[in-house]
ZADO-1210 file (C-alpha; in nm, 4 decimals, padded with zeros to 6 digits):
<atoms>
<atom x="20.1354" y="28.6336" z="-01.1269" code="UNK" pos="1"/>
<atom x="20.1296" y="28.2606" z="-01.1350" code="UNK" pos="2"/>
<atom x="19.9446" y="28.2498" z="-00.8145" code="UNK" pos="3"/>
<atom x="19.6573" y="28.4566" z="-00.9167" code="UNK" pos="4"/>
<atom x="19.6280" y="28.2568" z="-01.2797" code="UNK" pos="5"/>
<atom x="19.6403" y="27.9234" z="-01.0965" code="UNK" pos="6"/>
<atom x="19.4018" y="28.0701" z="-00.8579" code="UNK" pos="7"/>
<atom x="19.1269" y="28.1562" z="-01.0972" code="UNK" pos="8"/>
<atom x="19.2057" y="27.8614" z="-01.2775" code="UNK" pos="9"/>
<atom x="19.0667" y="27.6839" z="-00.9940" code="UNK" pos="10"/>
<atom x="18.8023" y="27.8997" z="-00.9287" code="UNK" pos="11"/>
<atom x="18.6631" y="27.8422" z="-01.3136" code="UNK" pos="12"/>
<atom x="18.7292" y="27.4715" z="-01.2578" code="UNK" pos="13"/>
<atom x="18.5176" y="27.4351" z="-00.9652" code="UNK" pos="14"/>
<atom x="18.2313" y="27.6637" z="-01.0539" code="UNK" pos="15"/>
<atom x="18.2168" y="27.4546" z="-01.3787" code="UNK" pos="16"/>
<atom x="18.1639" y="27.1268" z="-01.2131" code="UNK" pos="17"/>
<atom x="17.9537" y="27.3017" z="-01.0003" code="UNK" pos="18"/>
<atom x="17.6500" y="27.4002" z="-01.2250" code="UNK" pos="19"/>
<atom x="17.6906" y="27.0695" z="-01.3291" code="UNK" pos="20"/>
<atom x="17.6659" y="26.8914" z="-01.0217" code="UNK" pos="21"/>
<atom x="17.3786" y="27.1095" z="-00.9464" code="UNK" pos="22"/>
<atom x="17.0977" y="26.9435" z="-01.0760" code="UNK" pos="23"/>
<atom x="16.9515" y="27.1963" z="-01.3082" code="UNK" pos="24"/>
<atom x="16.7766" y="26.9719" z="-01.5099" code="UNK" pos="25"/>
<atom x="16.6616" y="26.7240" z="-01.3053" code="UNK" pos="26"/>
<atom x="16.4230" y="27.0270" z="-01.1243" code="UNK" pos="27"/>
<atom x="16.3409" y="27.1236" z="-01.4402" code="UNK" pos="28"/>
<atom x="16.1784" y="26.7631" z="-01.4465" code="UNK" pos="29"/>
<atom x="16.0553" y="26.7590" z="-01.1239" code="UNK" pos="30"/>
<atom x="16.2480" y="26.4753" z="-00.9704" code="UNK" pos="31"/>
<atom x="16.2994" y="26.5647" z="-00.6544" code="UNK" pos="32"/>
<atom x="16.3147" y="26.2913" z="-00.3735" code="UNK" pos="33"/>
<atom x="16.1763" y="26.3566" z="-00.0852" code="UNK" pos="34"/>
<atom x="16.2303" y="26.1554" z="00.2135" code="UNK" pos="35"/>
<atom x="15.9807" y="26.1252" z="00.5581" code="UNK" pos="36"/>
<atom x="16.0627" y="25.9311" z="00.8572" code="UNK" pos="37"/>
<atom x="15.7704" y="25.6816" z="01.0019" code="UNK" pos="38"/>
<atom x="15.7565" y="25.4811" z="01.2992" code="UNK" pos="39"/>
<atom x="15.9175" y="25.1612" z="01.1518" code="UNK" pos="40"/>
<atom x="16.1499" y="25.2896" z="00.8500" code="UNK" pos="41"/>
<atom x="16.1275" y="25.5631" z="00.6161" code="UNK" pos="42"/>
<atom x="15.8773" y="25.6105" z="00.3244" code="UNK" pos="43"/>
<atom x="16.0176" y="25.7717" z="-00.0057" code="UNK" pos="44"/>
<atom x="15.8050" y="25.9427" z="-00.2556" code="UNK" pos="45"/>
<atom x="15.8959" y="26.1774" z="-00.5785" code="UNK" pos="46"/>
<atom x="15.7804" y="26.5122" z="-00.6215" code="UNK" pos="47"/>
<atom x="15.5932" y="26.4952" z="-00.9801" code="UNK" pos="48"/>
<atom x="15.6936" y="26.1173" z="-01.0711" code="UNK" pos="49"/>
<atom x="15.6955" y="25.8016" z="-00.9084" code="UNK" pos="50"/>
<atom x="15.9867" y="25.5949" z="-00.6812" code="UNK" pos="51"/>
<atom x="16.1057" y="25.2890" z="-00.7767" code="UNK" pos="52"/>
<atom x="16.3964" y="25.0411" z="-00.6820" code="UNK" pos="53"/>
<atom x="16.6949" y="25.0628" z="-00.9457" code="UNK" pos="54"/>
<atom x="16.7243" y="24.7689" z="-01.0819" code="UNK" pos="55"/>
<atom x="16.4321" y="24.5893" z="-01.0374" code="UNK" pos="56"/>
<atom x="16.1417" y="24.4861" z="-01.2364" code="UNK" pos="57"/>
<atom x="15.8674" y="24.6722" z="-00.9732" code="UNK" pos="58"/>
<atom x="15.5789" y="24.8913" z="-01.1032" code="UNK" pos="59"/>
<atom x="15.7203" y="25.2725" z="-00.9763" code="UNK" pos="60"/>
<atom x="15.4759" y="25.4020" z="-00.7329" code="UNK" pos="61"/>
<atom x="15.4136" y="25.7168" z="-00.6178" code="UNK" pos="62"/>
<atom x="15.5289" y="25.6906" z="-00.2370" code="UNK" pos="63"/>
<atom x="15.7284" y="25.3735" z="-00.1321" code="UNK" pos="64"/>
<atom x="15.7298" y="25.2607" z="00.2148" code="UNK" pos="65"/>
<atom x="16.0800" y="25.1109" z="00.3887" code="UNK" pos="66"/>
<atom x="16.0884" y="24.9213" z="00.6758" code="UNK" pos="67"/>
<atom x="16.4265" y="24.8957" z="00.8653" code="UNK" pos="68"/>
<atom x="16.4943" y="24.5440" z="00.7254" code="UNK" pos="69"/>
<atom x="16.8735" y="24.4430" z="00.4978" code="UNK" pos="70"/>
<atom x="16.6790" y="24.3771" z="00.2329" code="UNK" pos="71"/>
<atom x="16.5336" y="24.6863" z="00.1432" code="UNK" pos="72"/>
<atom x="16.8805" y="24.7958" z="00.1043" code="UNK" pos="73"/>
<atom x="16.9626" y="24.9692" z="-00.2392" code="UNK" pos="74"/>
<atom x="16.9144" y="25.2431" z="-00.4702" code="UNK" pos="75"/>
<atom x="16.6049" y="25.3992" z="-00.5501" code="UNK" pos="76"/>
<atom x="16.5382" y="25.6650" z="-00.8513" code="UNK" pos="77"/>
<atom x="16.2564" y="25.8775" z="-00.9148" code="UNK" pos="78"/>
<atom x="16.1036" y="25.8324" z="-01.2945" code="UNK" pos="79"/>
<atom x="15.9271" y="26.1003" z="-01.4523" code="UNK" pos="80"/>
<atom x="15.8293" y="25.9980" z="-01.8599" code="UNK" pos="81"/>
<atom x="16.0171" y="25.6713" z="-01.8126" code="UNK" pos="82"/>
<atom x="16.3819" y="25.7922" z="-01.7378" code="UNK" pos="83"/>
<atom x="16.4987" y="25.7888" z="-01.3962" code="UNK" pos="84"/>
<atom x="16.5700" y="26.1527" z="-01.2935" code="UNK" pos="85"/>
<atom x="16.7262" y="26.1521" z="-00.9815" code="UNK" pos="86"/>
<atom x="16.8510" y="25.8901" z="-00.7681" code="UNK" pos="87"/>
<atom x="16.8866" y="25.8317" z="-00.3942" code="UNK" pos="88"/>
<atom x="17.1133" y="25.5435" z="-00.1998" code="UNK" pos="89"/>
<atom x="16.9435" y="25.4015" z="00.0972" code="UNK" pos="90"/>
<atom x="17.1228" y="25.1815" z="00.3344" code="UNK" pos="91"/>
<atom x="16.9798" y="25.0215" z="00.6342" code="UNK" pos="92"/>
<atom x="17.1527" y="24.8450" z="00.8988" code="UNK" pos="93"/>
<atom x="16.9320" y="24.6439" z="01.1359" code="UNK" pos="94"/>
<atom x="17.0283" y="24.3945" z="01.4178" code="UNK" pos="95"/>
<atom x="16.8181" y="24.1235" z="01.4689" code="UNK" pos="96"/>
<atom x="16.9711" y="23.9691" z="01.7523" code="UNK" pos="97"/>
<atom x="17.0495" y="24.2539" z="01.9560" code="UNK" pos="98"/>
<atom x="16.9344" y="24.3780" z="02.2641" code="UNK" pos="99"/>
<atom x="16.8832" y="24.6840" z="02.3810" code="UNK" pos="100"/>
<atom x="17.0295" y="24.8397" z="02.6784" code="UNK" pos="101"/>
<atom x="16.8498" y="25.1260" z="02.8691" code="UNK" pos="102"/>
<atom x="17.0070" y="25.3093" z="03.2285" code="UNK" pos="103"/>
<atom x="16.7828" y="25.0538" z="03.4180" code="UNK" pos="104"/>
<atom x="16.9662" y="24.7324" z="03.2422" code="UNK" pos="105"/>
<atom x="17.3152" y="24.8806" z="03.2743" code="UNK" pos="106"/>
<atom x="17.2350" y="24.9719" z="03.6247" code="UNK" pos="107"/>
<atom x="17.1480" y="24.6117" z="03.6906" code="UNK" pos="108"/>
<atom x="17.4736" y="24.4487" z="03.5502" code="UNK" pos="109"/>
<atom x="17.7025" y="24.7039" z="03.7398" code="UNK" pos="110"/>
<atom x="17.4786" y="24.6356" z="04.0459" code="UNK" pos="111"/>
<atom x="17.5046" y="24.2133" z="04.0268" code="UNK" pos="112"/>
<atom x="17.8656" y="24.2316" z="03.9209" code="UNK" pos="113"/>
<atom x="17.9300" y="24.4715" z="04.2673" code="UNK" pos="114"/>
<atom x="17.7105" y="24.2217" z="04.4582" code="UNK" pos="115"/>
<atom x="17.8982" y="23.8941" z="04.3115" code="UNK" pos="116"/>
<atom x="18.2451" y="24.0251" z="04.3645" code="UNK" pos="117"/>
<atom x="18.1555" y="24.0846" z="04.7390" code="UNK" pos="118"/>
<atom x="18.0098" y="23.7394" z="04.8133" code="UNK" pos="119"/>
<atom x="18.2848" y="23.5706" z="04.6402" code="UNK" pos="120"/>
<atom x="18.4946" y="23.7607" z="04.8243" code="UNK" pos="121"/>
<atom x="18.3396" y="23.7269" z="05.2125" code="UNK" pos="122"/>
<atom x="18.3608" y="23.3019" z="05.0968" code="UNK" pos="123"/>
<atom x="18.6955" y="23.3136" z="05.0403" code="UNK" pos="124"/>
<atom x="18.7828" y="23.5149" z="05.3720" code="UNK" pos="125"/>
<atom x="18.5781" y="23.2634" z="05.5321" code="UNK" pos="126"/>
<atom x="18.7567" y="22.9552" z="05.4132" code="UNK" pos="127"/>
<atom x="19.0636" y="23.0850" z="05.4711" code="UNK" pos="128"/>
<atom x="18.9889" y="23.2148" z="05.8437" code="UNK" pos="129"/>
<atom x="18.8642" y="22.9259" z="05.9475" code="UNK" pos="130"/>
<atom x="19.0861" y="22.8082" z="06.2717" code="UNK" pos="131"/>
<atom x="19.2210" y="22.4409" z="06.2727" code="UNK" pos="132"/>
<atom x="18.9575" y="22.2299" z="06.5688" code="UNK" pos="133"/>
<atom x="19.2203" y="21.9652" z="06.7142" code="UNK" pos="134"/>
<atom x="19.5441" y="21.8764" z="06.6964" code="UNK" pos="135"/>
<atom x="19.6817" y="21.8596" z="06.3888" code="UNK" pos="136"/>
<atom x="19.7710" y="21.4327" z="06.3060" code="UNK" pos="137"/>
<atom x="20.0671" y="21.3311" z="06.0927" code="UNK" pos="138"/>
<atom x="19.9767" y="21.0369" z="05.9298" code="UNK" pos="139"/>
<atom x="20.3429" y="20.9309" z="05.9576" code="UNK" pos="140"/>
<atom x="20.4040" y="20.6268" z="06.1268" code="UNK" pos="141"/>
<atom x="20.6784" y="20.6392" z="06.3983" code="UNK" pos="142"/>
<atom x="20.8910" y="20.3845" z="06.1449" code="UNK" pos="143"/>
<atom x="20.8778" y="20.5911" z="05.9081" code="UNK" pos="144"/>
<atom x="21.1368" y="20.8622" z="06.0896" code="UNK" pos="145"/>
<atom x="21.4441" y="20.8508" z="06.0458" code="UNK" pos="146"/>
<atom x="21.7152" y="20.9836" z="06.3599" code="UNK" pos="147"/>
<atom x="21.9525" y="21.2174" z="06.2311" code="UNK" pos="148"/>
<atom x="22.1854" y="21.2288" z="06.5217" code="UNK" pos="149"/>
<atom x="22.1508" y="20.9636" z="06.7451" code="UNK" pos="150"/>
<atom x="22.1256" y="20.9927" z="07.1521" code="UNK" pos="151"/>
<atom x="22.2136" y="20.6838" z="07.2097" code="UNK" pos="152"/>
<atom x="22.6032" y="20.6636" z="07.1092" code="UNK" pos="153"/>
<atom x="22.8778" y="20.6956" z="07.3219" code="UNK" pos="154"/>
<atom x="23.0642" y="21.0422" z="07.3392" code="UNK" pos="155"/>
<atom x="23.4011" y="21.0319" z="07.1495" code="UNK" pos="156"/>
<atom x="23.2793" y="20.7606" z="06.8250" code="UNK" pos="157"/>
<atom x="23.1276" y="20.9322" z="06.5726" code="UNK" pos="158"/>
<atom x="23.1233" y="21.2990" z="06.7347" code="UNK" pos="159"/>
<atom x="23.0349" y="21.5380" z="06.4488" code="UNK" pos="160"/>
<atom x="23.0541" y="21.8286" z="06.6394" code="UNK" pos="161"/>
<atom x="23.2741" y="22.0075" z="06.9209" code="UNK" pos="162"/>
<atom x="23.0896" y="22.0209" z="07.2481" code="UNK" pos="163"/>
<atom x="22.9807" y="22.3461" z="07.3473" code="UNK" pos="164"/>
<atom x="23.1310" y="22.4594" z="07.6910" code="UNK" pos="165"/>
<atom x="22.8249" y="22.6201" z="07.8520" code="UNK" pos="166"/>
<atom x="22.9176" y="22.6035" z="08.2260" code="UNK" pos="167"/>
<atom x="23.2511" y="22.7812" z="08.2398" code="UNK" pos="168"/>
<atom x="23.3014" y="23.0393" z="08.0471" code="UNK" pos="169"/>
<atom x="23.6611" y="23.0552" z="07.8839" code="UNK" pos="170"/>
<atom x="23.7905" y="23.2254" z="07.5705" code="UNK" pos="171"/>
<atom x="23.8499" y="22.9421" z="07.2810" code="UNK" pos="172"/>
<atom x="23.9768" y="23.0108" z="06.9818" code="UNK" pos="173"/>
<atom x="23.6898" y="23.1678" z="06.7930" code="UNK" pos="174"/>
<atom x="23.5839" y="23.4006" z="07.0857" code="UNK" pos="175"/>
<atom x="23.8185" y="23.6636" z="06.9657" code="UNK" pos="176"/>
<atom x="23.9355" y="23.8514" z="06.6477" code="UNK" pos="177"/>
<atom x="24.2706" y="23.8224" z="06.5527" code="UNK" pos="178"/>
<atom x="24.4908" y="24.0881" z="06.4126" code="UNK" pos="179"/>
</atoms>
């Protein structure tokens, strides 16, 4: 039972703000705005009155002309008997320093970008292919090295190392695993 009460509740509710939403009166006064689209903008114009910008000081007239421009930006009403009737919100958005793309434009940029990436790419395999002409120079000078392990000492001073036993071979210590 509450459902159905709430539910016509809302039903009066709405249909109330409805009829007055609708704009009985301002038809009754002919102030309908109609709107036409022209090759640079739009052009508005009132049904029995005259357009004019809300706001403003302008003479209404009875069709207004709008380029696409920021400036004519705002909202205009339709009087009819010196009372503004109905009223419409106009917003333009224009881009002065844009630039417009078509398929032929976009085509180009993939088409550059494509060709760019290759030649960059064929350089750099170049340069780096490229095989070394001559020997290649140390600009070390023969002073400048330093003998780690010199061939010049006498065996037994200094030896660092055991001496490996490459003509006979014998077991040694390390040549077998011990359990």
């Amino acid at each position: 039972m509450k459902c159905q009460s709430a539910l016509s509740a809302c039903l009066l509710l709405l249909w109330t703000l409805t009829a007055s939403v609708s704009g009985a009166d301002d038809a009754a006064k002919g102030g309908d705005i109609k709107v036409k689209t022209i090759s640079d903008g739009i052009e508005l114009s009132c049904k029995d009155g005259q357009i004019k910008k809300t706001g403003t000081q302008d003479t209404p007239v009875k069709s207004l002309p709008l380029t696409y421009l920021d400036e004519n930006t705002g909202e205009y009403g339709c009087v009819v008997d010196d009372q503004t009737t109905s009223r419409i919100y106009v917003k333009f958005r224009s881009c002065d320093n844009c630039i417009d793309l078509d398929e032929g434009t976009i085509a180009g940029l993939v088409t550059g970008n494509v060709v760019a990436t290759i030649v960059i790419g064929v350089a750099v395999y170049i340069v780096v292919s490229q095989t070394r002409i001559g020997p290649s120079t140390s600009h070390k000078k023969s002073s400048d090295r330093q003998h780690l392990v010199s061939n010049e000492m006498p065996r037994g001073t200094n030896d660092h190392y055991q001496p490996l036993n490459t003509r006979t071979r014998q077991g040694d210590t390390y040549d077998t695993l011990h359990k």
